[in-house]
C-alpha positions in Angstrom: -25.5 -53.9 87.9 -25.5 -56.4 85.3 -28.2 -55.3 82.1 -29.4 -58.1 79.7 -30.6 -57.6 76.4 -33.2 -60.2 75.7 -34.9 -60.7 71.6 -37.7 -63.0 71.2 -37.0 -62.7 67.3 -39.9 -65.1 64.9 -37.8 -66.5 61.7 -40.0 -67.0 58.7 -37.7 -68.4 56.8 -34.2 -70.1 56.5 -31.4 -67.4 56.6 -30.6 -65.6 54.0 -27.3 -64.1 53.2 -28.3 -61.0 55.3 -29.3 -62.5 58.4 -26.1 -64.7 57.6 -23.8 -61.3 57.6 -25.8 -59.7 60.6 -24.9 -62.7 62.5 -21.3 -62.5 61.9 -21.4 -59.2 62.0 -22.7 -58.9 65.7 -20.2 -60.2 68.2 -17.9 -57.3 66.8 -20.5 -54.5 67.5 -20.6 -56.0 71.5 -17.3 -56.5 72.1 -16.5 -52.5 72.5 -19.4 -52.1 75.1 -18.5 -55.5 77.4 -21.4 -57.7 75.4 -21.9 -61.2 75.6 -24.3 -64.3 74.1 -26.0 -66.2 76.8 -28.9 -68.1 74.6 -28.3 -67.6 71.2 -30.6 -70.2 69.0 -31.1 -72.7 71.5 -34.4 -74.9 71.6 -36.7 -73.1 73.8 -39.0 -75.9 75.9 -42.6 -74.9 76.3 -43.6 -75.4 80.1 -46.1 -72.5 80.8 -47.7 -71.6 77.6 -46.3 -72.0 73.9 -43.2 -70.0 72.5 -42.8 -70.1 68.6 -39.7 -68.4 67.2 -36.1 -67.8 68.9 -35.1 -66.5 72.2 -31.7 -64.6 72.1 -30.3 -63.0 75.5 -27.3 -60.5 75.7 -25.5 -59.9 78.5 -23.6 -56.4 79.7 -21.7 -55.1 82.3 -24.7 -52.8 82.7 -27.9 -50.6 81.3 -25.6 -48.0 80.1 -23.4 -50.5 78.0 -26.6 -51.9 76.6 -27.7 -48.8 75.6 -24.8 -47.8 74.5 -24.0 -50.8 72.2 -27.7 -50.7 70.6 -27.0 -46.6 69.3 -23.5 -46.9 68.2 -23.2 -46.3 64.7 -21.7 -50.7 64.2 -24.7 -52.1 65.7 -27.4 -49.7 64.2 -25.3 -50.3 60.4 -26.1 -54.0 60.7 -29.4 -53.6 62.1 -31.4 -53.8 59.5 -29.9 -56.6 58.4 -32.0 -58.9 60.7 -35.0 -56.0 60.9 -36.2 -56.1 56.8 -35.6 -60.4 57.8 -36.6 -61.5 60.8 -39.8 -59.8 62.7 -38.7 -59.5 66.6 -39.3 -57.6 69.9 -36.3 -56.6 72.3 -36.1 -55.6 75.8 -33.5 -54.1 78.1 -33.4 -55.3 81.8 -30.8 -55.3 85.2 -30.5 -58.4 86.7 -30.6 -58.9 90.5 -27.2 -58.0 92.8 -25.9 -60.4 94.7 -27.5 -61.8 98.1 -31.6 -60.5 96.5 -34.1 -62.1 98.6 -37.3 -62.7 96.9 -38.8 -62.5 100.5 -37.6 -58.8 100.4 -39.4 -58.3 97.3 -42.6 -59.9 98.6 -42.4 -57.9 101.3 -42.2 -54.3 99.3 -45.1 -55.4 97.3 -47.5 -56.3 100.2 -46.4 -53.3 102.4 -47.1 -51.2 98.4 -50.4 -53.1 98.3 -51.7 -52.7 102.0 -50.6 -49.0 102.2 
């Protein structure tokens, strides 16, 4: 199943030559585990509460790939490149297969709640 890696990342600044390199750097570290940008520094629109900072969302073939790509020894080198710059928070998620039902979903949760 398809795994996303999603970074709500808070710049304080304007880039500085690290974050510069890290950003460079990072396509290469993906591209062994299947990793793609799907938002990279786009302008995030406020609709439901506020947002301040930049959303960045990675997309794998799956959780093992993401995990994979976030230990191997290229992505955790130019880590810190970005970590001692820009403050951020990261998750790891599976999307939905094909054909979900939200219905189906609705229906676990009441039949978990009701039990």
């Amino acid at each position: 199943m398809t795994a996303y890696a999603m970074a709500h990342l808070r710049p304080t600044a304007l880039p500085n030559d690290e974050v510069l390199d890290y950003i460079e750097r990072i396509q290469a570290t993906m591209d062994p585990f299947g990793g793609r940008f799907l938002v990279h520094g786009s302008e995030v629109e406020d609709v439901e509460g506020e947002f301040e900072g930049a959303l960045v969302m990675l997309e794998f073939p799956d959780k093992a790939a993401v995990r994979a790509w976030y230990a191997s020894d290229a992505y955790q080198e130019i880590l810190p490149l970005r970590t001692r710059n820009i403050p951020g928070t990261l998750w790891i998620c599976e999307g939905v297969g094909d054909g979900y039902d939200p219905r189906a979903t609705a229906a676990r949760m009441r039949a978990m709640r009701d039990a």
